[in-house]
N, C-alpha and C positions, 0 to 999 in steps of 0.2 A: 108353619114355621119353617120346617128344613134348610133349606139354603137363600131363603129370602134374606137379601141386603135390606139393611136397619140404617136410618138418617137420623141423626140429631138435629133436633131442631132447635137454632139459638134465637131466640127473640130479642130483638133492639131492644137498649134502656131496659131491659127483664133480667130478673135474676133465674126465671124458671126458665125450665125446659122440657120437652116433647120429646117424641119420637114416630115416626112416620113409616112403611114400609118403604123400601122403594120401589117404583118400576110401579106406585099404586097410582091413581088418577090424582089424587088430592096434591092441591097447589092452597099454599100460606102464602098471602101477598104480605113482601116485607120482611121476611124470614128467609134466612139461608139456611140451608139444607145441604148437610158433610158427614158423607160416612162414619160412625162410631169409629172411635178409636177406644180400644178397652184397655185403659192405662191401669186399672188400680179395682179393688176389689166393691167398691161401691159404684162404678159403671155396671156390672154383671147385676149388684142389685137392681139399680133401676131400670135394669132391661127385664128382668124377671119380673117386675112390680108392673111395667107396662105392658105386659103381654101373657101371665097366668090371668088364669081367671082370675076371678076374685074370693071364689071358696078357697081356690088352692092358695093363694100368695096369703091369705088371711090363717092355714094351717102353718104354712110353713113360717110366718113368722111371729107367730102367736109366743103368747111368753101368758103367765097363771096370772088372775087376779086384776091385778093396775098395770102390770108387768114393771114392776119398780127393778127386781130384779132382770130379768132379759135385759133393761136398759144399762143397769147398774156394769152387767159384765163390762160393757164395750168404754163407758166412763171410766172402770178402775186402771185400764192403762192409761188412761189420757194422765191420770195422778201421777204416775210414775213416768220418773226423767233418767235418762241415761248421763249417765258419768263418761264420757271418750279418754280414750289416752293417745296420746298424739306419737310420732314418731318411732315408729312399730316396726317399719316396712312390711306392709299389708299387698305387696306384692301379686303375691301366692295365695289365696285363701280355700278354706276347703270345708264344705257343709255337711260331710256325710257324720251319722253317727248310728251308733246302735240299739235296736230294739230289744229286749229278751234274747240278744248273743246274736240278732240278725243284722247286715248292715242295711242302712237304708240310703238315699243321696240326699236326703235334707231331712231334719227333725219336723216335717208335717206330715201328717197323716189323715185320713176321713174318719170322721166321727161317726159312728151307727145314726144314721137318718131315714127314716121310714117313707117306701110311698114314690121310688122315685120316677118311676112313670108317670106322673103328674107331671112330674115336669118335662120329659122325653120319652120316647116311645120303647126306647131300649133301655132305659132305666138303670138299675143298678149295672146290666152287663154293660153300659158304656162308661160308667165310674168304675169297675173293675178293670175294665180295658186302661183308663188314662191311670189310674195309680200302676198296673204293673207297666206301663210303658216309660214312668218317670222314678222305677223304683224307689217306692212308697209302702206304706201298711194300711190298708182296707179293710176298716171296721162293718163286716157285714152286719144290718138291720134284720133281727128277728121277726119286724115287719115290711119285709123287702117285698115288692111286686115282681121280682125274678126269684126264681128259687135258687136255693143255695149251689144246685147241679149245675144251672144254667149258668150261674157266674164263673164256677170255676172253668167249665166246659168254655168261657170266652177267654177268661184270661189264666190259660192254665197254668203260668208259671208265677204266677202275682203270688205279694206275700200278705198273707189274708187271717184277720183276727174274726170269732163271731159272737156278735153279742147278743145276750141269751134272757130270758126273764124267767121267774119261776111260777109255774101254774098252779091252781090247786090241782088242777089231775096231773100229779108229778110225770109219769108215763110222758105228755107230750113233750116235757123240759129234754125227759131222756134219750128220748128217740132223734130231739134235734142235737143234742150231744153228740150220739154215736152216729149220725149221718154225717156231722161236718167232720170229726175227726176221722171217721174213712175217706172224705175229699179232701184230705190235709191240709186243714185250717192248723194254724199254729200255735192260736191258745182262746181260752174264753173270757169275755167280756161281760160278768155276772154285772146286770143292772139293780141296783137295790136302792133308789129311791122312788120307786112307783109301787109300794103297796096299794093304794088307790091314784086313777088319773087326777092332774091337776083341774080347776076349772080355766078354761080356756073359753074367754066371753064368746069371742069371734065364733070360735067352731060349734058353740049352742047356738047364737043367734042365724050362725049358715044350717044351723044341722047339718054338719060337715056328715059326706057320707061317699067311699070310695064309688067310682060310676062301676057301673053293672060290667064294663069290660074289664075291670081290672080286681085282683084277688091278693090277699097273703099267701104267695104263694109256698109258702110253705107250708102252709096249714091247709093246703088246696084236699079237697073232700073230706075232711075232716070233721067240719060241722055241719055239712050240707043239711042232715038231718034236723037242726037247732032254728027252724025257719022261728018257730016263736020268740025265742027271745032274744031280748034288743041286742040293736049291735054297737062295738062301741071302738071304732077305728080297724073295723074290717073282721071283727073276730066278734062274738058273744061277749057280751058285757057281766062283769064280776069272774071274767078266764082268771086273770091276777091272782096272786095267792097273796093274803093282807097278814098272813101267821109266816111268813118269811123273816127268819132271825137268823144266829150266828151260825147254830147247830147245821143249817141248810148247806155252809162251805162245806159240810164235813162230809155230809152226802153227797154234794157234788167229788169233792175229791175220792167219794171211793167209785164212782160209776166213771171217770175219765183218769187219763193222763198227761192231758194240757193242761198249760198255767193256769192259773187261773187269776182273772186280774179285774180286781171291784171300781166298777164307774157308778160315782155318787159322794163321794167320802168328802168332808169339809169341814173337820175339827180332828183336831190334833189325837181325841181318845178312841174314835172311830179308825185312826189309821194306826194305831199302838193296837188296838183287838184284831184289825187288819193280818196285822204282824204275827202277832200270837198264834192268826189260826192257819197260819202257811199260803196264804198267798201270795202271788209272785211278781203284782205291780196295784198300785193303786192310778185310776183318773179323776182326778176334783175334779169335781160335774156339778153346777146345779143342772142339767137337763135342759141348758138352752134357758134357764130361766120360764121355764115351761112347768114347772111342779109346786115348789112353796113360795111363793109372792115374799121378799121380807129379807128373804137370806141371803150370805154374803155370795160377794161376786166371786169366782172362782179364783180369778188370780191373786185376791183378796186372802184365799184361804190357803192358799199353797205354801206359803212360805211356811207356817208353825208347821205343815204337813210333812213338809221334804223333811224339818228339824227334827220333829219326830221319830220317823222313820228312819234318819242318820243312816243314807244308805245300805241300809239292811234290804231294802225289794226298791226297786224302778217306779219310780212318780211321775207323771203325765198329767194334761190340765185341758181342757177342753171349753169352749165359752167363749165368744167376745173378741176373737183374733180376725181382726181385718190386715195386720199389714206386717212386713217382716221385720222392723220394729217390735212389733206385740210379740212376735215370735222372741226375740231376745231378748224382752223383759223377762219372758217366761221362764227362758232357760237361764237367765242371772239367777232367778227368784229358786232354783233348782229344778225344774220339769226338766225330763229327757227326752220328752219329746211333748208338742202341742198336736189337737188335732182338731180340723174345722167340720163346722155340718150345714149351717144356710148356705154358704161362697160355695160349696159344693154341689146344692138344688140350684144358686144362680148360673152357676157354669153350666149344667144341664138343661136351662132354660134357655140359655143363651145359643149354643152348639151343639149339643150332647159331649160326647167321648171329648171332643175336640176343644168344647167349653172348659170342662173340669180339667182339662191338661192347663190353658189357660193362666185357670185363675190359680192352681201351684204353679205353675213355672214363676208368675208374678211374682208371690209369696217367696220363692228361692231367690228372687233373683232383687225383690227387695232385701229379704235377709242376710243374703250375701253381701250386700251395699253396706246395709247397718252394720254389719259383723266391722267389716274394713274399715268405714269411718267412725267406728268406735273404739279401733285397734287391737279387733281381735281376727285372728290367721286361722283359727277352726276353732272346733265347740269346746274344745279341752279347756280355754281360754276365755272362755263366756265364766266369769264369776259375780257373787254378790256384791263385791267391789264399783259391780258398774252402773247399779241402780240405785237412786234414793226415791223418794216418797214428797211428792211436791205436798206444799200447804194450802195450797191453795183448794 
């Protein structure tokens, strides 16, 4: 990959298209052949789809079961329509807002996504490098193929979340706590819908299985000894703790003093217990539509969740955001911020560092468009006013 120039290929009378290396021998008689231009965030997929392999492109964008839900996320904006107000003067506009009291330049962020040297050889430290270069918040993966040292050590001044899962051998939950809070991460990202994995057809039919050069490396010698038993996305299978309940925040809150902020929540009583037990943001997650096949689309769930909550802690929503549109439905519906995680493997597949810069610049510089031709001048101004619910 590196620095090889990418051709589109348009075929006469054809609705499809190709893609070709350039500078490679192969000649299509009758096809014109013109540089990608990567206008929008489904060019980065189809560059990704054309060139992982096919175990990797089939992990990353696997969704549980029929994948009703994965599909569901990205339909449930298309249902929602925005309301514009005209005559604003939208001159001036301005994207920045804040995270847990941090500013950011635009309400996107990366989602915890596992694995990213699949897609690039520098992996998560070329996603840490492009979010702190566009100030951003960078949800570290618990199953990252750089270790947590490694990212900071790239982008030492990047504003970094890390998301955490709980083990039965509570010890490893703890020891990844107190390593990222001495590299000053700035809060945790407790995952609590994977008491057991989803079924994911693709990755039994590949036996998906990370290649021999590459490790979790966080968990690097940790189980070296476990050669017997299966392994089940890079680590021992049944690591998970499936006895993960309420009482588990409360232990977390006594071994840290970062926020602590639950990615998974998608009913209104789930984020009311949220509340109760002191933590300090929720993310509506179904998991990429990666875990219960059936359940609703995340944007779907946000709204009773923000109402819920009645800004008592910070709501976020994660799922299904292709375009900066999707971003200001989001933040109508009340998220304070959205965060992406395939557009994020796309961009690394595409460039590395230089992809994932990319595909948020895109995203800002869409959402800045929408903001303005919707008549809104900054996010203060993004209200429920400006979305309804098509019928269709």
């Amino acid at each position: 990959m590196g620095e090889q120039r990418v051709c589109r290929i348009v075929r006469p009378n054809s609705k499809q298209t190709s893609y070709v290396t350039a500078g490679s021998d192969r000649k299509i008689e009758g096809v014109h052949c013109a540089e990608m231009a990567m206008v929008c965030l489904t060019d980065f997929e189809e560059y990704a789809n054309a060139h992982l392999s096919k175990a990797t492109w089939d992990y990353y964008a696997a969704g549980a079961d029929e994948c009703c839900t994965r599909d569901d996320n990205l339909l449930a904006y298309k249902r929602i329509r925005l309301r514009p107000r005209i005559l604003r003067d939208v001159s001036v506009s301005d994207t920045r807002t804040t995270v847990q009291g941090k500013e950011i330049s635009f309400p996107v962020g990366i989602a915890p996504t596992a694995f990213h040297c699949l897609a690039w050889h520098e992996g998560e430290v070329a996603t840490a490098r492009a979010t702190e270069g566009l100030n951003t918040c960078y949800i570290t993966s618990t199953y990252s193929t750089c270790s947590v040292e490694e990212i900071v050590a790239a982008a030492p001044s990047g504003y970094r979340w890390f998301q955490l899962y709980v083990y039965r051998e509570r010890k490893l939950s703890e020891q990844l706590v107190h390593r990222v809070e001495a590299l000053g991460y700035k809060a945790l990202v407790l995952t609590v819908d994977v008491p057991y994995t989803g079924k994911r057809r693709n990755d039994i039919r590949n036996q998906f299985r990370l290649p021999p050069h590459l490790k979790v490396k966080n968990f690097e010698g940790v189980f070296e000894q476990e050669t017997s038993v299966p392994e089940e996305y890079g680590i021992p299978a049944n690591t998970l703790d499936p006895s993960i309940s309420w009482k588990d925040i409360y232990w977390l809150q006594s071994i840290t003093c970062l926020p602590i902020i639950i990615k998974g929540i998608l009913t209104k009583e789930d984020a009311e217990l949220a509340v109760e037990h002191g933590v300090q943001g929720i993310i509506v997650s179904n998991h990429g539509g990666r875990q219960l096949d059936g359940g609703p689309a995340s944007i779907d769930a946000l709204a009773e969740i923000v109402d819920t909550v009645a800004g008592r802690i910070e709501v976020y929503v994660d799922g299904g955001i292709r375009t900066g549109s999707d971003v200001l439905k989001a933040l109508a519906l009340g998220a304070k911020c959205v965060f992406i995680g395939r557009p994020a493997v796309w961009g690394l597949a595409y460039k590395g560092e230089e992809g994932v810069r990319e595909v948020l610049q895109i995203l800002n510089d869409e959402f800045r468009l929408s903001m303005a031709l919707s008549g809104c001048r900054n996010v203060a101004e993004i209200s429920r006013n400006l979305v309804q619910f098509s019928k269709l």
